[in-house]
N, C-alpha and C positions, 0 to 999 in steps of 0.2 A: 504493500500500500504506500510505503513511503516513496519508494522510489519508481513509481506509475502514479502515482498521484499528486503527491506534497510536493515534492522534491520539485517538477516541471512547475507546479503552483509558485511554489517560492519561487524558482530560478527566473521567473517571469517579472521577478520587483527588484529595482535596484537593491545589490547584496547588501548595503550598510544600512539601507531601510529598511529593509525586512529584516535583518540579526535583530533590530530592536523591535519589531513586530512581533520577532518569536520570543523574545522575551516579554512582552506583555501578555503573549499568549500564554503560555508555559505559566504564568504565574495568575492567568485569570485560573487555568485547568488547575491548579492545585488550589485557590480560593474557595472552586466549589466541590472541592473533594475528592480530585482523581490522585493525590496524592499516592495513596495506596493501590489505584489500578496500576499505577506508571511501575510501582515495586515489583507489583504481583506478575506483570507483562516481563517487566526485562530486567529484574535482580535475580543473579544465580547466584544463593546463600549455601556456602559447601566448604567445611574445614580447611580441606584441601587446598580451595582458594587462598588461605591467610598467608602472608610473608611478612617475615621480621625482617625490616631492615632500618639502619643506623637508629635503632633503641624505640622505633617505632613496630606497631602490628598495623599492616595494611590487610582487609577484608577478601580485598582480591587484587591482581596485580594493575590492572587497566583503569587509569587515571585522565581526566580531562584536564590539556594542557593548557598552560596560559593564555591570555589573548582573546580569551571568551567569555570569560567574565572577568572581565579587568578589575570594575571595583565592587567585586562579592557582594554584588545584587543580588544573583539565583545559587549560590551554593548551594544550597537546601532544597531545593525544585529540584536540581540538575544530578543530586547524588541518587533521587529517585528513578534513574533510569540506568543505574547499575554502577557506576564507577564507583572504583575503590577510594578514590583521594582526588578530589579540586585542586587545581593551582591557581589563583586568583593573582591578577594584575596583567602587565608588569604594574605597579606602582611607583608614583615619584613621591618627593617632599610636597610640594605644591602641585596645585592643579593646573592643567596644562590643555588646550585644547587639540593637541597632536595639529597632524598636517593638513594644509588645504583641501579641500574637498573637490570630484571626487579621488578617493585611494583607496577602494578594496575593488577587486577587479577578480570576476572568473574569466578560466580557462577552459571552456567545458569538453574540448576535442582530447585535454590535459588529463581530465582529471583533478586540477589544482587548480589557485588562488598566489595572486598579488597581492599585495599591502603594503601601503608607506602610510600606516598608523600613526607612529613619530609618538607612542607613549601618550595617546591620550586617554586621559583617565580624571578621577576628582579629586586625586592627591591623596596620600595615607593617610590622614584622618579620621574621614569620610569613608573609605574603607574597614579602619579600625571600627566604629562606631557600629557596621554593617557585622563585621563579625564579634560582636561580644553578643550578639542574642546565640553561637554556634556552641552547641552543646554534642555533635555526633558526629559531625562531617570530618573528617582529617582535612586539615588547609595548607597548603603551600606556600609562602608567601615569595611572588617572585618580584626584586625591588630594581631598579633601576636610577637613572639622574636624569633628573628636569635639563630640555633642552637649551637653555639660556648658559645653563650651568658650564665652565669649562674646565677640560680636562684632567688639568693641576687642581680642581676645586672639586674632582669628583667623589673621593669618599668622601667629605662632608652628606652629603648626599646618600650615600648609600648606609650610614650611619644613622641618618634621623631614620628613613624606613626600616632600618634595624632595630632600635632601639621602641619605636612607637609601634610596630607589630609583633615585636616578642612573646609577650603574654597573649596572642591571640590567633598564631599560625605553628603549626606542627613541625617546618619545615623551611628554609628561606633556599631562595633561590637567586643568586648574583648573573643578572643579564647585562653581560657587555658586549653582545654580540648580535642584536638585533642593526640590521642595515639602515634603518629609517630616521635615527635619531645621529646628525653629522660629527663623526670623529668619534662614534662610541665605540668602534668594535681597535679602535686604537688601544683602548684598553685591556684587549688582549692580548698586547705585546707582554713579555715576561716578567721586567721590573714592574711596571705598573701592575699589574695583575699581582705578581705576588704581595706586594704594597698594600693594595687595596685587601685582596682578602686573608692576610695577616694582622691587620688591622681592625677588620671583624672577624678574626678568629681568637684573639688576644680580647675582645671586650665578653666573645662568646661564651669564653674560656671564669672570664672573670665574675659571672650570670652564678646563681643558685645551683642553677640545672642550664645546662646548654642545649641548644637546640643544632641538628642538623644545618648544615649551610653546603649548601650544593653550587655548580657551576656550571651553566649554559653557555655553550661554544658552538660557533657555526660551522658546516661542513665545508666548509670553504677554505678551511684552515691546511696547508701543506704537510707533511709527514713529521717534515723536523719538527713546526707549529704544536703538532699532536704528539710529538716526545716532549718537547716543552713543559706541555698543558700537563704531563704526566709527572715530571720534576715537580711542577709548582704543587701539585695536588698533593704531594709526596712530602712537601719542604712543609708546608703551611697544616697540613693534614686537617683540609675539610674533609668533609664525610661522602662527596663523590660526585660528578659528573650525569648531566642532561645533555644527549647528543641523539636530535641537535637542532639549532632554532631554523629560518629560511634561509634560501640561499641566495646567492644575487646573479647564478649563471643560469643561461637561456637552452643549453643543453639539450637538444631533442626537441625542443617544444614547437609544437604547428599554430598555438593557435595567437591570432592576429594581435590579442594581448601583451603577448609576448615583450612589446615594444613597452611597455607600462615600468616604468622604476619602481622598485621595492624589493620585499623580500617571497621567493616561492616557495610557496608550501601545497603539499600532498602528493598524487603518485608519480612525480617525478622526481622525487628528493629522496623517495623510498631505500633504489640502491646506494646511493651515498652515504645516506645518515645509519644504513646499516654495514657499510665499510667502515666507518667512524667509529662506531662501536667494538667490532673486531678488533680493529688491529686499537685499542685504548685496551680491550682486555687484554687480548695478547703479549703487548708488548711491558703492560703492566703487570704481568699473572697476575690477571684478577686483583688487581693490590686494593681497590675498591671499588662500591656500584655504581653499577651505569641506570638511567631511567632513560629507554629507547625511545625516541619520537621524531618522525619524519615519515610521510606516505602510507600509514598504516590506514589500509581500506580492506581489508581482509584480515579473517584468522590467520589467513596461512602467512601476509605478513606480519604479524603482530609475533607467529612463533617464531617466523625468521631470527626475528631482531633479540628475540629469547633467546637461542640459540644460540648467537652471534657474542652472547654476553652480558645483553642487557639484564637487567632482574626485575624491571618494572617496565608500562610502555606507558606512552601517552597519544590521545586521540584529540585533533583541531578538525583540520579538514579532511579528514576521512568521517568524521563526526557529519560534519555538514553532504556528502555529498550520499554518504552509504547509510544516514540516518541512526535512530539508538540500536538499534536493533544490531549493528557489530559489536557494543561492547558485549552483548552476550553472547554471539558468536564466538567470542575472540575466549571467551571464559568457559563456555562450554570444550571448545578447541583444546584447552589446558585440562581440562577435567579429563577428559576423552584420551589423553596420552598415557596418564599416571597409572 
């Protein structure tokens, strides 16, 4: 149904008006109580599913990535259709109205999605406020810097969204690697990046209880790049790696979009962000987790990327294109091996 029906319905309205269409839908259907149909439809609740990873219990492995509910609007709607763990943001310090309009762009010959977003969102605050009523959801918090901000001024920045979503996300996520926001993926050259996140590993460190702090790196990054990213993870000892955000190459792609700046996400990023993964375990033996995301529209890739290394995946635009109905494919798919 979704995809003979919704799916050509939707793809019929401008993409960035209808993402906020389905979210007022999604949250009128749970207003008058499908809450529990949306579980009963597409939550595969099974032992089996659970995975411990860095001090956390995930439910099941398949998490909704960033970028889709930027400021943890529908966490609570959206865990009703099966995911194990939300990542809400990116988030900044301040509120930012991202890039000119428009910037989300389908590819539908692709399979995939443009976007020069540029981090807009209603600043960590406003987010924080959203999640203190979260009593069940696992949250991710993935934080970013305000584009005004420059590069020598960058942890300031990634330090207030550290600091004011502590007490209220499971998990943080350090994005230096999104293409949309100018000179940020600068920050994952090695100084700076170790810089930056030794510096919230050191306030992490000095917290009650620490929280995971992971690292989103783009596929885009060269061999040596991904030995680097392997050192610093090593030096600094966060707790592991999301590979991997979009990319900025045209690679294969027909469709006329194409020409659109930003970053690409879904089935064409699939084989790379699961090369990325490989050769990070590989070369790391496993030294720690990866959470797989990139092109996942099927079970069968979702256990690739298992396979490959990952121990967690996440779903954006395979969400959007193959509908909910893959996260429980992709759970059933893991159930079905064991």
């Amino acid at each position: 149904m979704y995809k003979t029906i919704i799916r050509p319905l939707f793809f019929s309205f401008d993409p960035e008006e209808i993402h906020h269409f389905t979210f007022s839908l999604i949250r009128f259907f749970h207003k008058i109580g499908f809450g529990s149909i949306f579980r009963s439809i597409y939550k595969v609740e099974n032992p089996k599913l659970e995975r411990e990873l860095f001090g956390l219990k995930f439910s099941n492995p398949v998490g909704l990535a960033a970028g889709f509910d930027k400021d943890a609007k529908l966490y609570k709607e959206l865990s009703n259709f099966g995911f194990g763990f939300i990542e809400i943001g990116t988030v900044t310090p301040k509120p930012q109205p991202g890039n000119d309009k428009p910037r989300l762009f389908r590819l539908k010959e692709d399979a995939a999605i443009i976007n020069r977003m540029g981090f807009n969102n209603g600043g960590v605050e406003e987010a924080v406020e959203r999640l203190k009523g979260n009593e069940k959801v696992l949250i991710g918090g993935n934080i970013g810097k305000n584009k005004t901000t420059p590069n020598e001024e960058a942890v300031n920045d990634y330090i207030i969204c550290f600091e004011a979503l502590f007490d209220y996300v499971d998990y943080f996520v350090v994005n230096v690697s999104s293409p949309n926001t100018p000179n940020l993926r600068a920050l994952q050259e090695k100084k700076p990046l170790t810089d930056l996140l030794q510096t919230l590993q050191d306030r992490n460190n000095s917290k009650e209880k620490r929280k995971p702090i992971l690292l989103k790196i783009a596929p885009d990054l060269t061999d040596e790049q991904l030995l680097d990213i392997i050192e610093i993870v090593e030096t600094t000892k966060i707790d592991g790696v999301i590979a991997t955000n979009t990319t900025i190459s045209r690679e294969g792609i027909s469709s006329e979009n194409k020409k659109e700046i930003g970053g690409l996400s879904g089935k064409p990023l699939n084989k790379r962000a699961t090369e990325v993964i490989r050769f990070l375990s590989e070369k790391s033996n496993n030294a720690f987790p990866i959470i797989g995301v990139g092109g996942i529209h099927s079970a069968a890739d979702a256990l690739e990327k298992l396979d490959a290394g990952a121990s967690l995946v996440q779903l954006y635009t395979g969400f959007i294109y193959e509908g909910p109905g893959l996260i429980k494919q992709i759970n059933k798919a893991i159930l079905k091996r064991k």
